[in-house]
C-alpha positions in Angstrom: -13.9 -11.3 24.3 -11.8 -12.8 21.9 -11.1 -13.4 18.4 -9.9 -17.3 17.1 -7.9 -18.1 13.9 -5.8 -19.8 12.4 -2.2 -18.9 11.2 0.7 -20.4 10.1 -1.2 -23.9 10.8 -1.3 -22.6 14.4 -5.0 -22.1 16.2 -4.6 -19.1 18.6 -7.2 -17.0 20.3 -6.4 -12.9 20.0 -7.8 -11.1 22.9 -9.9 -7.6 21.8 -8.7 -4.8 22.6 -10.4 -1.2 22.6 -9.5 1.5 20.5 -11.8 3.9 20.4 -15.3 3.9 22.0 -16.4 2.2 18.8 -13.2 0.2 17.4 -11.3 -3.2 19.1 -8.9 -4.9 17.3 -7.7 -8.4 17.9 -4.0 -8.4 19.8 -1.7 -10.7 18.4 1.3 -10.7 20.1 4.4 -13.2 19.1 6.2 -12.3 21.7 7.0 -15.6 23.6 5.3 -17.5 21.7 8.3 -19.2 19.8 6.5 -22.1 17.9 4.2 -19.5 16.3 7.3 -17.5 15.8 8.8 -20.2 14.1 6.0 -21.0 12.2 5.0 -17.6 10.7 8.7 -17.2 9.8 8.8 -20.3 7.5 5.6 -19.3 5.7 6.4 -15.7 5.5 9.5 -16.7 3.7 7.9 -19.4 1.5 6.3 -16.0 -0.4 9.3 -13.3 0.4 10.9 -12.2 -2.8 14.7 -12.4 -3.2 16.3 -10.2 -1.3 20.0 -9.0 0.4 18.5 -7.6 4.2 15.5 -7.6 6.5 14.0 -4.9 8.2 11.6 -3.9 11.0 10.2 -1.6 13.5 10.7 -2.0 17.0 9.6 -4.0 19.0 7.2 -6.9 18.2 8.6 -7.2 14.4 12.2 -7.9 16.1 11.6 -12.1 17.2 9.8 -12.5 13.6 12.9 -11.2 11.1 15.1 -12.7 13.5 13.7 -16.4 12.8 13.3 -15.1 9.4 17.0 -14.4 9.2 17.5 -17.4 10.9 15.6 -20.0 8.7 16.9 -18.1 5.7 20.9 -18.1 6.7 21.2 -14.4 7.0 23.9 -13.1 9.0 22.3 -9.3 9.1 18.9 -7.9 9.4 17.9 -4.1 10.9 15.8 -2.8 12.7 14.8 0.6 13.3 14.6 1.7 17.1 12.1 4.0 18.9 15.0 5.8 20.9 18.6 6.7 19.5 21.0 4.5 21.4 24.6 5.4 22.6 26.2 3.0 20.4 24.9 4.5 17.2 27.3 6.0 15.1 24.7 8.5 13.9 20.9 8.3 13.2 18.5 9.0 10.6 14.8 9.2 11.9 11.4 9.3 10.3 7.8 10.3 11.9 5.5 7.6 12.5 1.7 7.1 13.7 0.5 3.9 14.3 -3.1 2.6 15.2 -1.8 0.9 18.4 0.1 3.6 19.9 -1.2 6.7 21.5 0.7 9.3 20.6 3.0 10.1 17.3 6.8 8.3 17.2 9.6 8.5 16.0 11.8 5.9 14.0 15.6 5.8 14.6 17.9 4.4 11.7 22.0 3.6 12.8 23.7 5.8 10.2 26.4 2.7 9.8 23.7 0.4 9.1 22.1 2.9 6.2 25.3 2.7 4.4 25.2 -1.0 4.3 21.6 -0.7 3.3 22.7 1.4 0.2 22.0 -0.4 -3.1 20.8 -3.2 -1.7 17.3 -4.9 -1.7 15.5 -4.4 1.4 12.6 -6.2 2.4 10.2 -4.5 4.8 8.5 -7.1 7.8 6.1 -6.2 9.9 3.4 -8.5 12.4 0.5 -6.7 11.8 0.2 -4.1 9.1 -3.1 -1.8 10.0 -3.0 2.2 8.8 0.2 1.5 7.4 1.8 4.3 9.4 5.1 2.1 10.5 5.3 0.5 7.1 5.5 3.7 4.9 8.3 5.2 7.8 10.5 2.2 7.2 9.7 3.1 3.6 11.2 6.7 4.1 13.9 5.4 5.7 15.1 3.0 3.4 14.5 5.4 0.5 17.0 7.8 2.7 19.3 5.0 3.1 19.4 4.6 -1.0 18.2 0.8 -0.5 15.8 -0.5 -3.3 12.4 -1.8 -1.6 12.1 -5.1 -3.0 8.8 -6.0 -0.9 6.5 -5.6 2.3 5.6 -8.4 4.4 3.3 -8.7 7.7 1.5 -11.7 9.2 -1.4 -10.4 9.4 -3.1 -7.5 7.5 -5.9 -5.5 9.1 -8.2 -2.3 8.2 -6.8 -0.6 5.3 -3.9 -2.9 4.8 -6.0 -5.5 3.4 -6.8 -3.3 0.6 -3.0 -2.7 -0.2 -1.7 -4.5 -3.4 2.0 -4.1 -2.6 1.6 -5.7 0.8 2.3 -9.8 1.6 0.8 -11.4 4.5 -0.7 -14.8 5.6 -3.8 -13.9 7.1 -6.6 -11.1 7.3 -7.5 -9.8 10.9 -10.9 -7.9 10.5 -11.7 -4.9 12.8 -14.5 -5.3 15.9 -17.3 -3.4 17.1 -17.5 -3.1 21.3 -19.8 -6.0 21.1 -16.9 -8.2 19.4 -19.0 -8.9 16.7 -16.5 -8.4 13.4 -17.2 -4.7 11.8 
C-alpha cells in the first residue's frame, strides 16, 4: 500500500507503514532523494521567518536544514544528536517520544553550540511533525540554551500537528487505517 502526493512540485508515492494494529502512517523519507531535498528546502524557506540559526533532530531533519542553510548562505546550523559524541565539549539533553520510534529518547545538545545559540533566533525544522514529541524537546533545549524560538517548520504535518497554529509546513500527511484507506 501506498500513499501519493505531491510536495514541493514533486509527485512521490510514501509507502504505509504500521503502527499500531489500527494506525499506518505514510513514510516519507528524504534521505537520498536530493531533488526533493532541494526542492522542499527552497519552499520551506520561501515561508521561514528571519532568523540567525537552524536547528534539527537527528537524523532525517539533518539533509533538509543542511540545503536550507545552503540555499539561504548560512555558515552554521545544529543539530541535536541521539548519542553524546566524544568531541562534545559538554551536553545538555532533553527527553523525547516520538510516534516513529519504539521506545523513549534522548536529545543531546553540544554545550559549545548552546552558547552560540544564546540570544539568538532559532528556527526549529523538522520533516514530518506528528505528536510533536521531537519538536517541543528541541523547544526545551533551545529554551536551555537562552535562544529566542522565532518559528517551527516541517514538510509535512501529520495527526495532531495539523491542528498546531505555531507550526509551518508545505503539506498535510493524513493518518491510515490497515486497509490504507485515509482515517
Amino acid at each position: 500500500m501506498e500513499y501519493k502526493m505531491n510536495v514541493a512540485g514533486l509527485d512521490r508515492a510514501l509507502p504505509l507503514c504500521k503502527v499500531s494494529d489500527d494506525l499506518y502512517i505514510g513514510a516519507f523519507v528524504i534521505f537520498g532523494d536530493a531533488e526533493l531535498t532541494v526542492a522542499c528546502a527552497r519552499e520551506l524557506l520561501k515561508k521561514a521567518p528571519e532568523y540567525d540559526y537552524l536547528i534539527t533532530a537527528e537524523a532525517k531533519g539533518i539533509p533538509l536544514i543542511h540545503e536550507m542553510a545552503r540555499q539561504h548562505g548560512d555558515k552554521k546550523y545544529f543539530l541535536a544528536r541521539k548519542k553524546p559524541k566524544l568531541y562534545m565539549t559538554g551536553v545538555m539533553e532533553v527527553d523525547v517520544r516520538s510516534i516513529t520510534t519504539a521506545s523513549d529518547q534522548k536529545l543531546y545538545l553540544d554545550t559549545a553550540d548552546a552558547a552560540m545559540m544564546k540570544g539568538k533566533k532559532i528556527l526549529i525544522v523538522d520533516d514530518v511533525v506528528s505528536t510533536g514529541g521531537s519538536l517541543a524537546a528541541l523547544e526545551e533545549l533551545v529554551r536551555q540554551t537562552g535562544g529566542e524560538i522565532c518559528g517551527r517548520m516541517a514538510i509535512l504535518a501529520e495527526g495532531d500537528a495539523i491542528h498546531m497554529d505555531n507550526l509551518i509546513y508545505l503539506e498535510e500527511l493524513p493518518l491510515f487505517n490497515p486497509d490504507g484507506t485515509v482515517k
